[in-house]
N, C-alpha and C positions, 0 to 999 in steps of 0.2 A: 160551686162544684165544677163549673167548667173552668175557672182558675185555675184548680190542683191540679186538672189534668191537662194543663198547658204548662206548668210548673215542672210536671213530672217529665214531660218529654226534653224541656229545656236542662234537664241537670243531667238524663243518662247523653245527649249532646255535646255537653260538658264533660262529661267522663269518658265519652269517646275520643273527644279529640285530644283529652291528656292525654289517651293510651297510643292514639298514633302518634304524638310528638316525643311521648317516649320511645317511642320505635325507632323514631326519625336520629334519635339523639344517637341511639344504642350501633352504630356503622361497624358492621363485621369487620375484625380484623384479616389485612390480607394475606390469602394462602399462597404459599410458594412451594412445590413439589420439583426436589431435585432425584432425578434418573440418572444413576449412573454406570454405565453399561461398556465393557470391555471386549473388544474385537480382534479378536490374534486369531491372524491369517495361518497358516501353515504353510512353510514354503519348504522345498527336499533340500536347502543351501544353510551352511552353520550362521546363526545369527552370529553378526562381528557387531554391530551397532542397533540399539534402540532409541526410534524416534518416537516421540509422546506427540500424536498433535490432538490439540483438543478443538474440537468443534462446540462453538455455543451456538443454541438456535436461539435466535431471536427471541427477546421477551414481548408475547402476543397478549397485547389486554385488549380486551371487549369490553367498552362501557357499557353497560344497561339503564338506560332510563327508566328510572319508575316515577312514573305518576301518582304523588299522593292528592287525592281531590279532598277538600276541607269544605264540606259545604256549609256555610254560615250564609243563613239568607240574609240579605239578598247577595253577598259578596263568596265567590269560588278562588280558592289561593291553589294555587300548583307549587311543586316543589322538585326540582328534579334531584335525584340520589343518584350518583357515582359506585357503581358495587365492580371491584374489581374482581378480573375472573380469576380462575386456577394460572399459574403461572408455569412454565415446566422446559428447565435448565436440562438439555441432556450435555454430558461429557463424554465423547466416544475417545475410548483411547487404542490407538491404532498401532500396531507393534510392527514394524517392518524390518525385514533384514535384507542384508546388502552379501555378492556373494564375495564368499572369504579368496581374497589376492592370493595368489602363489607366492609360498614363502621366497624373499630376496635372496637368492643364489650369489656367490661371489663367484668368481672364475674357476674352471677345474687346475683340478691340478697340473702342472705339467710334466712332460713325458721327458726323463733324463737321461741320456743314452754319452757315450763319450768317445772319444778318440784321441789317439796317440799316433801324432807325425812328426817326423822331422822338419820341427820348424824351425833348427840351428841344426850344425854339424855339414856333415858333406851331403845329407840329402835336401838342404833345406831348399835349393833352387826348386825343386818339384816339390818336395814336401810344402811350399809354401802355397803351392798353388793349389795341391790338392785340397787343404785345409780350407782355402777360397773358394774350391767349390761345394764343398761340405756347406757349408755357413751358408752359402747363394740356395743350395738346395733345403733348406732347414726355414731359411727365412720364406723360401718357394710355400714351402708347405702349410706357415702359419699366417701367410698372405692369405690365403685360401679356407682358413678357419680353423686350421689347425688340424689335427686326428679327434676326430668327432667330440671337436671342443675342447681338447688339450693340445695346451701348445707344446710343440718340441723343441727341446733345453739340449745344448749342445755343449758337453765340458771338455776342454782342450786340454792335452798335455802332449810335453815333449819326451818321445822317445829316437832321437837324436841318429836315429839309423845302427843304432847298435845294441846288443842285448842286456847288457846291464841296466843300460836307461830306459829300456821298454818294461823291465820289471818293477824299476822304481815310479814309472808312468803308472805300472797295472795297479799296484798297490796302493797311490792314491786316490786314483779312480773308484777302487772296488772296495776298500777298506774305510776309508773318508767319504767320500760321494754316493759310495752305496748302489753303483751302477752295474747293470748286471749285460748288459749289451755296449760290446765297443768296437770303433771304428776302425780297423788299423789292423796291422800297423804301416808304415809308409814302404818303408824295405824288409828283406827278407831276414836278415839278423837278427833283427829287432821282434821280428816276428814267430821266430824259433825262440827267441829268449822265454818271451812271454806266453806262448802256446799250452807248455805245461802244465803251468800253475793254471790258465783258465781251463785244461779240461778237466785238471783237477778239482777247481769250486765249480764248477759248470756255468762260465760265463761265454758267453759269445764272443769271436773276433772276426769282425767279418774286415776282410781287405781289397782294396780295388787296387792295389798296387805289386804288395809280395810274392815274388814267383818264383822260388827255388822249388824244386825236386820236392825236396825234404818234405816240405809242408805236407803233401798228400797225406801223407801217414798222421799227420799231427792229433790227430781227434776228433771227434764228434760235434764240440763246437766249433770247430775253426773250419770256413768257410773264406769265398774269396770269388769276386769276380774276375780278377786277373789272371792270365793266361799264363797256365802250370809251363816253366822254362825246360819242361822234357819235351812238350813240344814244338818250346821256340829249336832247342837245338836238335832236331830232326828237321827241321825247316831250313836251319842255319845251314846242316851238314848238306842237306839234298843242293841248296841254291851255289856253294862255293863248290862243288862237284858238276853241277850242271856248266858252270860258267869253265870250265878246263884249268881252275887251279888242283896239283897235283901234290906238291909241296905249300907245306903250311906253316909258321910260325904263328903264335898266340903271347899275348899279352893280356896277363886284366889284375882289375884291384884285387887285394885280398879281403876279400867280403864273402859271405855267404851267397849272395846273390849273382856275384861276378866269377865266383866260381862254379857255380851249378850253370850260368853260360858257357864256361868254356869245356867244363867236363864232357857235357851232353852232346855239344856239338861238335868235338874232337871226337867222341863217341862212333859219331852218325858218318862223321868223314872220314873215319879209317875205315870203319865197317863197308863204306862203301870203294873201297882200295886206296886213298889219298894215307899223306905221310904228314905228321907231324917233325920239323926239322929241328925246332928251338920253343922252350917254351918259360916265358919270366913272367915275374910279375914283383909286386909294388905294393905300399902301405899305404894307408889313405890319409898320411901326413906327409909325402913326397909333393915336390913341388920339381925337382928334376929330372927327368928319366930316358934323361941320353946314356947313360953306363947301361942299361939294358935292352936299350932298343939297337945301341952298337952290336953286341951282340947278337941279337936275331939277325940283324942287315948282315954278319957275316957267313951265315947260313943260306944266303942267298937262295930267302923264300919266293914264291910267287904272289904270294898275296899274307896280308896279318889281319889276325881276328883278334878284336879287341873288346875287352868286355869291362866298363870301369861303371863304380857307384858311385861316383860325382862327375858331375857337369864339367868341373873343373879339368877334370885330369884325364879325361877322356878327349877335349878339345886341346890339351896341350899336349900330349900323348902326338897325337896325330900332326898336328904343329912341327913338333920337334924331329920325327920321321921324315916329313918334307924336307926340313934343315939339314938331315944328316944325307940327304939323296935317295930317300924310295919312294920308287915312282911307281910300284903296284897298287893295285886294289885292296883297301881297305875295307873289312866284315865287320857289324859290329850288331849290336841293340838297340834299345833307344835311346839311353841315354846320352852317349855324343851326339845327337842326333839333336840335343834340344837345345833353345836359343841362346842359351847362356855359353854351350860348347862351341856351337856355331859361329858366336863371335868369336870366340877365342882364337877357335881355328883359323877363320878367316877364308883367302881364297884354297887353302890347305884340304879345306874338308871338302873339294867338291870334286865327285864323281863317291866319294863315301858310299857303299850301301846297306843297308839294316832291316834286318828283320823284326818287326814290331808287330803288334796289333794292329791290325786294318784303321787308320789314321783318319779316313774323311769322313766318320760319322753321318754316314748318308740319311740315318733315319729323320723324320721330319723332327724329332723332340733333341734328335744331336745338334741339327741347325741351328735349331733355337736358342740352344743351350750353349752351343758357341757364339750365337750372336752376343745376347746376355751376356754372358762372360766378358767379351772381348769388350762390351759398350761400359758397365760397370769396372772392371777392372783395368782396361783399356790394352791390353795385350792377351794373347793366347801362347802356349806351349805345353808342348805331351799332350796334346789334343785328345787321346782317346785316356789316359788317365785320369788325367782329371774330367771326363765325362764318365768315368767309371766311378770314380769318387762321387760324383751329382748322383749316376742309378743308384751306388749305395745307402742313402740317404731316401730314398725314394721308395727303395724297396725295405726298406727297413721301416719305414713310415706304414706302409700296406701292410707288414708284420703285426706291426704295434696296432696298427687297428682290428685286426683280426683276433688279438690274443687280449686286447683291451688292459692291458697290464706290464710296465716297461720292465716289470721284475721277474716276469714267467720266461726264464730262458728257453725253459723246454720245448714251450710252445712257440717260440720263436724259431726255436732251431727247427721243430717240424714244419713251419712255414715257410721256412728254407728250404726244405727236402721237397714242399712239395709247391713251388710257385714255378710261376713261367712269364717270362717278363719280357716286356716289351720300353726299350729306352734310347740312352741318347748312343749306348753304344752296338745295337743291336735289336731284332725281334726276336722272342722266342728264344731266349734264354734260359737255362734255368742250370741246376746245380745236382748232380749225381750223391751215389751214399757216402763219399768221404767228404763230400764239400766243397767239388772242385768245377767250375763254369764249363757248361756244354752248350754248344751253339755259337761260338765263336771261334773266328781263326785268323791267323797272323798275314801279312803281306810285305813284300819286298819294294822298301822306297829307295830313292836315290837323290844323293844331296845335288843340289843345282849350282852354278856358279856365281859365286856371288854376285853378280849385277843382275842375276834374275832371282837371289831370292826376296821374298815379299813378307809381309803378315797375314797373307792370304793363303799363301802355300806353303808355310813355316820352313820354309828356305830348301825344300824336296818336290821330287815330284814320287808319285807312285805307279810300281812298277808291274804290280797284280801281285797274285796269292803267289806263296811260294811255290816251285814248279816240283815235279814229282822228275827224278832219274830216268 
């Protein structure tokens, strides 16, 4: 009896310990728990790029020891079990964005305006210069950044100081190039030619040179900083009457220009009681002009007023006068006056006087503008033109920026009517309702002899404004 029941405790012992070694056998498989969770920020900027970063958190295992205890008397067995734990892979995907660049811009457009000078022909001695200061004033401006980020384009053509070629100038400019604001023209012929036709498409001419009469009346576009020749010859006439000439003889080219000098100021000197004795003139292909200055000299004037449209023939003009024996005072503009005449003339031209534009550009931006000039180009001459050619360019520049469009003549042209400028050839400038420069006046200079002329004095000294009767 106590057998069995020693028996019986050894066989449920026995069937215990199968049941834990089956336990022991049976090792859960291990669990892996992936989390995968999406993070998008919101930001107020356009997404341009998606970054993916994935973050893995470390795989964290916890062993667990279990102790199975097997008790077999008298012997105890341990066993340790490895139960790995939950495992948990998060992938955070991060969406970021970058802010979107400003689209790549290329350069603005540039701003195309043009001019017509005489860069050949009889005005080219000044027309070349004027041209050099257009281009000096043009490159000024896109030194500087140009008109608020457009640069200004400058297209040249030659209208050769006369009016057939100033039309054939306009017509490429405005028909081809598609320009609607232009520079010019150098002389007054040239500028009559073409005046027409642009008030007719409504294009601009603005001139720092042209100064006949005529032009006033010309139109609504045509405009000019040069000083209207009505009142150079009111000036002319008052100064050769102040000085006790009585009798007068006159010579000038046959130009438009040259004769709106002499008309005007023969005008102002008879009006004021003075005689006209003798009065010639000349084509602007003469190269000798002793047959008519013989003539005047017989008339046995007091003094000759000379009005010519080339450099040329206005210092040989006066040249040849010497030669043939007159020894009066010579009247004239500026063109003999300038250094290509002055050479010609030689010691011929000196006590010459002329009525011009106020020449010494006192303003501080005329200095400058002379300096520049004279350092880049390496000479100066027509000092106050071709600094009226620089304001042109300048003022035309402050147009364009106002009206932001090089093809809006309109408002170009009201930007004309209504500015007021300060430059190299004056302050407080500005232009009336036909278009004509107010705020400037003319002064009487006088050529020096040649062992004192300079490149500092352009071989004159000045003599003040002209005098009132």
């Amino acid at each position: 009896m106590l057998f069995r029941q020693f028996k019986w405790q050894i066989l449920m012992v026995l069937v215990g310990v199968i049941a834990v070694g089956m336990m022991a056998c049976a090792s859960p498989e291990p669990i892996t728990v992936i989390e995968e969770r999406e993070v998008v920020r919101e930001v107020p900027v356009e997404v341009v790029k998606e970054v993916e970063v994935v973050r893995e958190t470390p795989v964290e295992v916890e062993v667990v020891k279990e102790v199975e205890v097997v008790r077999e008397t008298p012997v105890e067995v341990i066993k340790e079990v490895e139960v790995p734990r939950e495992v948990a892979v998060i992938q955070e995907v991060q969406v970021v964005s970058t802010p979107t660049p400003s689209p790549i811009m290329g350069p603005k457009e540039p701003y195309v305006i043009g001019a017509m000078d005489a860069v050949t022909g009889i005005g080219e001695s000044y027309g070349t210069v004027i041209v050099q200061a257009k281009q000096m004033a043009v490159d000024d401006v896109n030194a500087a950044g140009g008109i608020d980020g457009h640069m200004l384009e400058l297209i040249i053509e030659d209208s050769k100081c006369n009016g057939q070629d100033a039309i054939t100038a306009y017509k490429k400019l405005t028909d081809v190039d598609g320009v609607k604001i232009i520079l010019g023209t150098t002389c007054s012929g040239a500028m009559l030619g073409a005046a027409p036709l642009a008030e007719e498409d409504g294009v601009i001419l603005f001139s720092a040179s042209a100064t006949s009469p005529d032009l006033e009346e010309a139109g609504d576009y045509i405009f000019r900083t040069a000083i209207n020749d009505a009142k150079l010859g009111v000036d002319a006439g008052n100064t050769i009457w102040v000085d006790g000439v009585r009798n007068l003889a006159t010579i000038n080219e046959n130009t438009d220009y040259a004769e709106g000098v002499q008309r005007t100021t023969v005008e102002r000197f008879e009006e004021l009681g003075g005689t006209v004795v003798a009065v010639e003139k000349y084509g602007s292909d003469s190269t000798d002009f002793r047959t008519q200055l013989t003539k005047l000299l017989a008339n046995d004037p007091d003094a000759i007023l000379l009005a010519a449209q080339s450099e040329f023939s206005g210092g040989t003009v006066i040249k040849q006068a010497r030669e043939l024996g007159f020894d009066g005072t010579f009247y004239t503009e500026v063109v003999p006056t300038g250094t290509t005449a002055l050479e010609i003339a030689g010691e011929s031209a000196t006590g010459v006087k002329a009525i011009i534009p106020s020449p010494d550009l006192e303003t501080q931006r005329g200095k400058d503008f002379l300096a520049n000039f004279r350092q880049r180009y390496g000479y100066v001459t027509l000092p106050w033109f071709i600094g009226s050619a620089y304001d042109d360019v300048h003022i035309t520049a402050e147009c364009l920026r106002q009206t932001g469009d090089d093809q809006d003549a309109d408002g170009f042209r009201d930007c004309l009517y209504d500015i007021s400028w300060n430059g190299a050839i004056g302050d407080g400038y500005s232009f009336d309702e036909k278009g004509e420069v107010v705020g400037l006046a003319n002064a009487v200079i006088e050529v020096l002899p040649l062992s004192e002329r300079t490149p500092e004095n352009n071989g004159y000294k000045v003599l003040g404004p002209a005098p009132l009767p």
